[in-house]
DRENVEXRO-201560 format. One line per 8 residues: for each residue x, y, z of C-alpha. Coordinates in Angstrom, 3 decimals, always signed. Layout:
N
X:Y:Z | ... .
end
This chain:
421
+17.009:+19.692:+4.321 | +16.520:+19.087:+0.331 | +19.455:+16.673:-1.629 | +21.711:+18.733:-3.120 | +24.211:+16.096:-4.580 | +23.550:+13.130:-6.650 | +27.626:+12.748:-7.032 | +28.090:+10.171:-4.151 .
+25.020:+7.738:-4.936 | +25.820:+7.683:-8.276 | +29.255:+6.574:-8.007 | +27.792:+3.907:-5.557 | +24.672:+2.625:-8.047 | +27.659:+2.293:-10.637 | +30.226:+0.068:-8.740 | +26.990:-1.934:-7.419 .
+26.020:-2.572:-11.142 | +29.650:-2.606:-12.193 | +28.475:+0.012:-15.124 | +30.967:+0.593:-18.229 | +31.531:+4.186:-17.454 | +33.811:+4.897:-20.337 | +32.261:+6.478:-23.362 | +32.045:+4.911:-26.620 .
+31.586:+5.113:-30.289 | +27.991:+5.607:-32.065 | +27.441:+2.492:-34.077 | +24.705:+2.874:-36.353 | +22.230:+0.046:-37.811 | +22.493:-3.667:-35.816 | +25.783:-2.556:-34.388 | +23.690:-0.024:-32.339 .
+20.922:-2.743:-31.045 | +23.739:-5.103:-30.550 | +25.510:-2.675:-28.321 | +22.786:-1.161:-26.194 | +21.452:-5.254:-25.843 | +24.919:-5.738:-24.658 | +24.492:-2.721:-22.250 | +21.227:-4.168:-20.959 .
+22.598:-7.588:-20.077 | +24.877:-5.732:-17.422 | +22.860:-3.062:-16.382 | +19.306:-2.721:-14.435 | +16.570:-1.443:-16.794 | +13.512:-0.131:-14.767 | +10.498:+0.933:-16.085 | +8.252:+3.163:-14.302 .
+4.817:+2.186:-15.015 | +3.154:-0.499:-16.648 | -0.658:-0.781:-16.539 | -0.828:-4.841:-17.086 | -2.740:-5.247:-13.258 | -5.406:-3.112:-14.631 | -5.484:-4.614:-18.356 | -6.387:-8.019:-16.466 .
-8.876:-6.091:-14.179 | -10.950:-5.146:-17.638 | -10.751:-8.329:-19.417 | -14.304:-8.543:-21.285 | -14.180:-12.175:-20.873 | -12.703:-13.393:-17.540 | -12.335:-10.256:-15.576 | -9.923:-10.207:-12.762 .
-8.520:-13.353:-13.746 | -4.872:-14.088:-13.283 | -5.360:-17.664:-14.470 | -6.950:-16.760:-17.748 | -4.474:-13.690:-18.760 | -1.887:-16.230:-19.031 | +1.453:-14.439:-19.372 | +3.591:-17.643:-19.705 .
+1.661:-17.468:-23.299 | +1.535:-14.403:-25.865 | -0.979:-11.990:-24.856 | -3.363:-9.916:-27.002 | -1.953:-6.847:-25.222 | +1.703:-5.640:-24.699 | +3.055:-7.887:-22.318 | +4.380:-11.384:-21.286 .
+7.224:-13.055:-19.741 | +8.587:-13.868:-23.397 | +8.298:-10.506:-24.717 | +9.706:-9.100:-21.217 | +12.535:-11.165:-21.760 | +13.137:-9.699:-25.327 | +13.096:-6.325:-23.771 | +15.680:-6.768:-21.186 .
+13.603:-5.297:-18.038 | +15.390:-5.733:-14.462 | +12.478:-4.049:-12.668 | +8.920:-3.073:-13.335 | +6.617:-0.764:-11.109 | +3.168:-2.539:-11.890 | +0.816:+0.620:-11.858 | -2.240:-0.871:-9.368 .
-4.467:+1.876:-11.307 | -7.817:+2.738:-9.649 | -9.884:+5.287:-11.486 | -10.805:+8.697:-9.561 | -13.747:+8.964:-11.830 | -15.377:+6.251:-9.640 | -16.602:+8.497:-7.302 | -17.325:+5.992:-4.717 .
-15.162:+2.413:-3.900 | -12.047:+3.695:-3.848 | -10.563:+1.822:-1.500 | -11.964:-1.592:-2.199 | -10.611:-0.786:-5.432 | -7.623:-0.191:-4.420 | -7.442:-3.272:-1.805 | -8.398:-5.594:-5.227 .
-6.095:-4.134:-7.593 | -2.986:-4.675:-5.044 | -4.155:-8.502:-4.354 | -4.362:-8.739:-7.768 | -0.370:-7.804:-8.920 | +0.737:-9.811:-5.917 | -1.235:-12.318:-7.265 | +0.120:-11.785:-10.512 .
+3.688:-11.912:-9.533 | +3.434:-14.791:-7.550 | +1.958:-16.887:-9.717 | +5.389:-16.299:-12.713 | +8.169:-17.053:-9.919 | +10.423:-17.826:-12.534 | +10.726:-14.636:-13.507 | +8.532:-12.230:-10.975 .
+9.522:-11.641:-7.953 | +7.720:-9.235:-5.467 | +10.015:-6.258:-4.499 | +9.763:-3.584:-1.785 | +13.378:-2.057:-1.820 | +16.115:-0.194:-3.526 | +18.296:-3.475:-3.420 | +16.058:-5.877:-4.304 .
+16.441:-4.587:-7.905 | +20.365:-5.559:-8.010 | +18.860:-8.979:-5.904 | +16.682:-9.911:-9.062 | +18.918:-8.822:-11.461 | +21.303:-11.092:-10.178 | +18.978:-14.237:-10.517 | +17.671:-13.446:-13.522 .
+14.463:-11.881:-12.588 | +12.280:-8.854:-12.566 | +11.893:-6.886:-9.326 | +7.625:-6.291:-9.393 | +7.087:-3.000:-7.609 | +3.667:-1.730:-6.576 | +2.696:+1.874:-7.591 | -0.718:+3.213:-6.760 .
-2.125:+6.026:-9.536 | -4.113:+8.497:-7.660 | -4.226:+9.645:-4.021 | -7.743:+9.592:-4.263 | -7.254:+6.435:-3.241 | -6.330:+6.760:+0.717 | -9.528:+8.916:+1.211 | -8.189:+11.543:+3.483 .
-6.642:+8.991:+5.469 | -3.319:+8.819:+6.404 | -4.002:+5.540:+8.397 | -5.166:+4.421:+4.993 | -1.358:+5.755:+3.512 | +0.450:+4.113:+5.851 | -1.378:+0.369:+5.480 | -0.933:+0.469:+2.006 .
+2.669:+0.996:+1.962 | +2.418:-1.925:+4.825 | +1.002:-3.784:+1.627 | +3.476:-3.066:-0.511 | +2.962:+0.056:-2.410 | +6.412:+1.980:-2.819 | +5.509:+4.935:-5.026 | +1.813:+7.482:-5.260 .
+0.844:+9.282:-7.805 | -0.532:+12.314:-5.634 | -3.518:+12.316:-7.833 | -4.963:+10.942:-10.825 | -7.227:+12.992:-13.576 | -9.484:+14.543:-10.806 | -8.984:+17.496:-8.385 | -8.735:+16.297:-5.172 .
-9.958:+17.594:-1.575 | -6.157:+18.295:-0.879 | -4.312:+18.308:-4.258 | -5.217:+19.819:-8.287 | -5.123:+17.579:-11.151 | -3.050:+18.654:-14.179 | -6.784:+17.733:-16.004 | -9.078:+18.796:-13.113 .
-10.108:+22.069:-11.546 | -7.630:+24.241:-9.865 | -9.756:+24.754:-6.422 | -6.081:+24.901:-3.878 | -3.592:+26.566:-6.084 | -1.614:+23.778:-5.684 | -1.469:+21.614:-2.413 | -3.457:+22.511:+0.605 .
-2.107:+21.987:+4.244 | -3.036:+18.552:+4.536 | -1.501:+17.861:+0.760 | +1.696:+18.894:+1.991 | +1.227:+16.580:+5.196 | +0.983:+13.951:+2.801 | +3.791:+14.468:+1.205 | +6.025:+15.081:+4.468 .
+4.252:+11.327:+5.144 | +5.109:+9.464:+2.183 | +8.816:+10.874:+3.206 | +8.747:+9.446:+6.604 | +7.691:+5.843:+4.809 | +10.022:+6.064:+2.120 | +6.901:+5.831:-0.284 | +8.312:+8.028:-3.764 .
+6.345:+10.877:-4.369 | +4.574:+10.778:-7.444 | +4.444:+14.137:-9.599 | +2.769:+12.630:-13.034 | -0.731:+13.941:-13.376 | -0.377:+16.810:-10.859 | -0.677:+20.613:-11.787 | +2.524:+22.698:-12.174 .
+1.730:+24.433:-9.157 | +1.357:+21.172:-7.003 | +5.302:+20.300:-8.872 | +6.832:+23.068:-7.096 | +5.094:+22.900:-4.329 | +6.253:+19.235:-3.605 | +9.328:+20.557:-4.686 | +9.594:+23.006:-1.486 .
+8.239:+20.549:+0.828 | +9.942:+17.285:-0.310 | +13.108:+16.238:+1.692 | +13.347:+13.116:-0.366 | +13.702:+12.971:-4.537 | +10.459:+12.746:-6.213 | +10.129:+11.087:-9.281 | +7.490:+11.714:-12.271 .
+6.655:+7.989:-12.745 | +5.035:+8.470:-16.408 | +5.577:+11.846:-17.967 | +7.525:+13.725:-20.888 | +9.058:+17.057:-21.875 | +6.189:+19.933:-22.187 | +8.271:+21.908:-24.272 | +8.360:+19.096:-26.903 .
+4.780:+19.031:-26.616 | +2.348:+21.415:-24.501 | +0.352:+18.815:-22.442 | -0.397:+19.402:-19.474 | +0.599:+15.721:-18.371 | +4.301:+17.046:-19.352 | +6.956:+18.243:-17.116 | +7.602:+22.013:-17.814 .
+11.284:+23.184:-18.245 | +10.862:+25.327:-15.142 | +10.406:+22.143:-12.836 | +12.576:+20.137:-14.708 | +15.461:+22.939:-14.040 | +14.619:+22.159:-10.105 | +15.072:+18.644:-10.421 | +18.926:+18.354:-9.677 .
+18.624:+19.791:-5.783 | +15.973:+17.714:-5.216 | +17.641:+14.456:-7.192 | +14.508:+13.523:-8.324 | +14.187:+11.450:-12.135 | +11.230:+12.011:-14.641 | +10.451:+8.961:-16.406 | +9.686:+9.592:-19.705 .
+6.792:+7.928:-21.252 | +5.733:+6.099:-24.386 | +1.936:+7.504:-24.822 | +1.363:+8.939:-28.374 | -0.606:+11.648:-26.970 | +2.015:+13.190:-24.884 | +5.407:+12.607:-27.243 | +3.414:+13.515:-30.466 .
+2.266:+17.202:-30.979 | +0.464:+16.260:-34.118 | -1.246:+13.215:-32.151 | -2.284:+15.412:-29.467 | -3.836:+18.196:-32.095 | -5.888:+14.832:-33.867 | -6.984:+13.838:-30.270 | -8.193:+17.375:-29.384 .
-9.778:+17.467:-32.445 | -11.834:+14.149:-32.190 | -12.545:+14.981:-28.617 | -14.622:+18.220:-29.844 | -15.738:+16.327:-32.261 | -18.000:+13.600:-30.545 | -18.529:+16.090:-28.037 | -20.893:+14.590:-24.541 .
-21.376:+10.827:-26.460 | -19.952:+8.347:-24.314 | -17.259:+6.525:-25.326 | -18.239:+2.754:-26.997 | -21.601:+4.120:-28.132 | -22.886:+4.168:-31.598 | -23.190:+7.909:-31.531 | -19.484:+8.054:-30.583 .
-18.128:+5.542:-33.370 | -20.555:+7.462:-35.745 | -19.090:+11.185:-34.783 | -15.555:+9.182:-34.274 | -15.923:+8.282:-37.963 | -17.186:+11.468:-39.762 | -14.021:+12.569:-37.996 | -11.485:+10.058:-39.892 .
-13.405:+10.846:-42.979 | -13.113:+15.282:-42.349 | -9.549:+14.631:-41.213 | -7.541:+11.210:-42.006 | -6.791:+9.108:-39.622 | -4.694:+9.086:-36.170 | -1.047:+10.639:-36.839 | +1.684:+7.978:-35.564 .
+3.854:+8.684:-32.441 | +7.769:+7.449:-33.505 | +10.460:+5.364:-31.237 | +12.420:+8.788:-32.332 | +10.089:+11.645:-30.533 | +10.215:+9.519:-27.512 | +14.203:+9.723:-27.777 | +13.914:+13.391:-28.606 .
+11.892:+14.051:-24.881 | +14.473:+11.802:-23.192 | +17.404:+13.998:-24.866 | +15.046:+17.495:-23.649 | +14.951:+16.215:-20.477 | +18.521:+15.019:-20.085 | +19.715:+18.633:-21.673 | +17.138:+20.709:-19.041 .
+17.524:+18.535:-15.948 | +20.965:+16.420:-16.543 | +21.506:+12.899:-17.504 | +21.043:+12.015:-13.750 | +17.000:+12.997:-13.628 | +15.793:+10.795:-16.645 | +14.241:+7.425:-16.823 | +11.643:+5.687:-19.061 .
+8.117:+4.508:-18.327 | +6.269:+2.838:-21.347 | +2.968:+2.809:-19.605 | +1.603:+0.612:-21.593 | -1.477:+0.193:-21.307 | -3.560:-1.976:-24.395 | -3.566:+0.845:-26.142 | -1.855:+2.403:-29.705 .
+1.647:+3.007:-28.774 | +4.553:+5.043:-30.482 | +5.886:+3.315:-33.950 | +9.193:+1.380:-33.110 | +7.718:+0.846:-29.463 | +5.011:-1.435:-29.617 | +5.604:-3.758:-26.660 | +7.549:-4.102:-23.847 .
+10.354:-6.339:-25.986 | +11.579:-2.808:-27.748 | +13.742:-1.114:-25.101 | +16.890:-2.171:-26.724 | +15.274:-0.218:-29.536 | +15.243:+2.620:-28.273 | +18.847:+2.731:-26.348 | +20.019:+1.652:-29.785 .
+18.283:+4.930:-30.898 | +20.192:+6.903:-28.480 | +23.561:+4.632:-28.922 | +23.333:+6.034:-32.798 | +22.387:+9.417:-30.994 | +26.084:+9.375:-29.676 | +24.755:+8.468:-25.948 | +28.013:+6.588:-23.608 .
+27.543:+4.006:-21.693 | +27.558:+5.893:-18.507 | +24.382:+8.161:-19.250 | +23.178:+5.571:-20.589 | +22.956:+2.900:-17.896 | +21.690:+6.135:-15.750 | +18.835:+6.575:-17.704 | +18.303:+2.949:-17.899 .
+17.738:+2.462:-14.204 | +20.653:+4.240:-12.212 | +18.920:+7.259:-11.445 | +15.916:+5.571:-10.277 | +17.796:+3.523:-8.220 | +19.665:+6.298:-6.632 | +16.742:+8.098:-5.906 | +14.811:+5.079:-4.318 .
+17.607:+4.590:-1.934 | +18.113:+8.225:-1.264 | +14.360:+7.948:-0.133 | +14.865:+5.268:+1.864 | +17.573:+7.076:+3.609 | +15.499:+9.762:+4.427 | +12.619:+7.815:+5.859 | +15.243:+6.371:+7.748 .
+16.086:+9.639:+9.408 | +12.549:+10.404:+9.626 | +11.145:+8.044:+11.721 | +13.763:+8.482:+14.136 | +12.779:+12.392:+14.501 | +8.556:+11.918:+14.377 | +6.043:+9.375:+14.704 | +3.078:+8.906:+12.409 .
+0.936:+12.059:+11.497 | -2.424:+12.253:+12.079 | -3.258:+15.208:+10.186 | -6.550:+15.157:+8.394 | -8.424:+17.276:+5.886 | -8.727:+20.873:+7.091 | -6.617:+20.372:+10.348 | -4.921:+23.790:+10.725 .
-1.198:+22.354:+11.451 | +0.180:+18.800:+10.944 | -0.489:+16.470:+13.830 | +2.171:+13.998:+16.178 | +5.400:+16.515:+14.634 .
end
């Protein structure tokens, strides 16, 4: 049975939060940040993925260290308590990245990367706390911390195990991206191979077992095909924890319209994100470019930064990404899906990120962007976090039902019918 109406759980996320429903004017200049900083001091803001865990993980100098990356000071990269603070975040799902292009080590990868954002959040207590359900998020907003969720990036990561599924949601992990850049045994990347037209038996199985956890399923980096596919099998709301609007811009990281018009009966949320690349047409078309450009030389190399710069001197430079394209994807997907299926996900990531959104202390930027953009409160404080929360807990509430009706699969690659029904 798919969710058909978000009606109910919304009214309930709003009288938990006590939203301001009632519309209101469209300020414009510091009236506008003033008013959607207002907005954010009573309402949860949730971001969807933020790559800090693996940031830390690649530190040239003290890799892996928590102790070193000190976030109680500013950082060379986006993010620290201070400049968290600034931004206004309630809850952040820390993205415990592992990269498919590994090949081998997955899952000690994996294992290090979740010690390491537990770690992390326990060390900031202050201001981190470790979080595992819907509520938790109202919990920290109420003391005056962030709830730290765990989301894995890539199902590469479980190996063909469900056993391995099921003990990392044991260690906290509440949302998986079903895969990451690479075509999986079970699932097609949106940048890999298509080998399964979408998912294959077991993929679905994997799916129908991240329901029975309460684990979100995770649509960003997944082919169209594998969208609708989760879409049919799903009976919980799937979010896209870090894409944006394909139509804006024809990546295939980006949602198409067709998908995002199937997002209401499922009541899942596509959080858009911040990376130039996917808002920016013109950054995409410079990226493309370069990319033929250097052609096989690895990146870091002197042959790449010598092909990288006969490139800037052909072309110009990189284009800029702006605060408004991101607020024009958030409006396309609001328009296509409803104000109830959009969130945001920076995803940031120590990289070059969109003018206007350079850290994580410049959401109130952007809601003041969509405040002058004649947003109300209501739609508003769902994009913010509402919808996220209301399909977390709609997930849970399906798990719920689910464990009552089957017990763990044990499907595996190539099994011709799920396992333990």
């Amino acid at each position: 049975m798919k969710f058909r109406s978000t009606r109910t759980l919304a009214f309930a996320v709003a009288a938990a939060f006590a939203l301001p429903l009632a519309a209101s004017a469209a300020p414009s200049g510091d009236a506008a940040l003033a008013h959607a900083r207002a907005l954010l001091d009573k309402v949860p803001l949730i971001d969807g993925h933020n790559d800090l865990p693996w940031t830390i993980r690649e530190d040239a100098a003290h890799s892996m260290d928590i102790e070193h990356y000190d976030l109680r000071q500013r950082t060379p990269h986006e993010t620290d308590l201070a400049r968290l603070k600034q931004g206004k975040l309630s809850a952040q799902f820390w993205s415990v990245y592992v990269p498919g292009e590994l090949k081998t080590g997955w899952a000690v990868a994996q294992l290090e990367q979740i010690d390491l954002a537990r770690r992390m959040i326990a060390k900031y207590p202050e201001m981190l706390v470790l979080a595992t359900r819907s509520s938790d998020i109202a919990k920290a907003k109420r003391e005056g911390k962030i709830a730290s969720f765990l989301g894995m990036e890539g199902g590469h990561v479980i190996e063909n195990s469900l056993g391995a599924l099921r003990a990392y949601y044991e260690l906290g992990a509440r949302y998986m991206t079903l895969t990451h850049n690479s075509t999986l045994d079970w699932v097609d990347a949106a940048l890999g191979e298509r080998k399964h037209g979408g998912l294959t038996a077991f993929g679905k199985e994997v799916v129908r077992e991240m329901n029975r956890l309460g684990m979100l399923v995770d649509l960003s980096h997944v082919s169209p095909e594998v969208m609708h596919q989760a879409l049919d099998t799903s009976e919980a709301p799937v979010i896209f924890s870090h894409s944006s609007a394909r139509a804006l811009n024809d990546h295939p990281r980006n949602v198409p319209d067709e998908v995002l018009k199937r997002l209401p009966a499922n009541g899942g949320v596509v959080m858009v994100t911040f990376v130039p690349t996917f808002i920016s047409p013109q950054v995409a078309a410079w990226r493309k470019g370069l990319m033929q450009a250097v052609g096989s030389a690895e990146a870091g190399t002197p042959e790449f930064k010598e092909r990288e710069a006969a490139y800037i001197a052909k072309v110009g430079p990189a284009p800029k990404a702006t605060l408004a394209q991101v607020a024009d994807h958030i409006e396309h997907v609001a328009r296509t899906a409803g104000h109830d299926h959009v969130g945001i996900a920076g995803d940031y990531y120590g990289a070059t990120n969109p003018e206007g959104l350079e850290d994580v202390s410049t959401y109130p930027a952007l809601f003041a962007e969509l405040v002058r953009r004649g947003w109300n409160d209501k739609d508003l404080a769902k994009l913010a976090g509402g919808n996220l929360v209301r399909a977390f807990a709609r997930a849970e509430q399906v798990a719920a039902r689910l464990q009552k009706e089957r017990k763990p699969s044990l499907a595996r690659v190539g099994s011709p019918a799920p396992q333990n029904p």
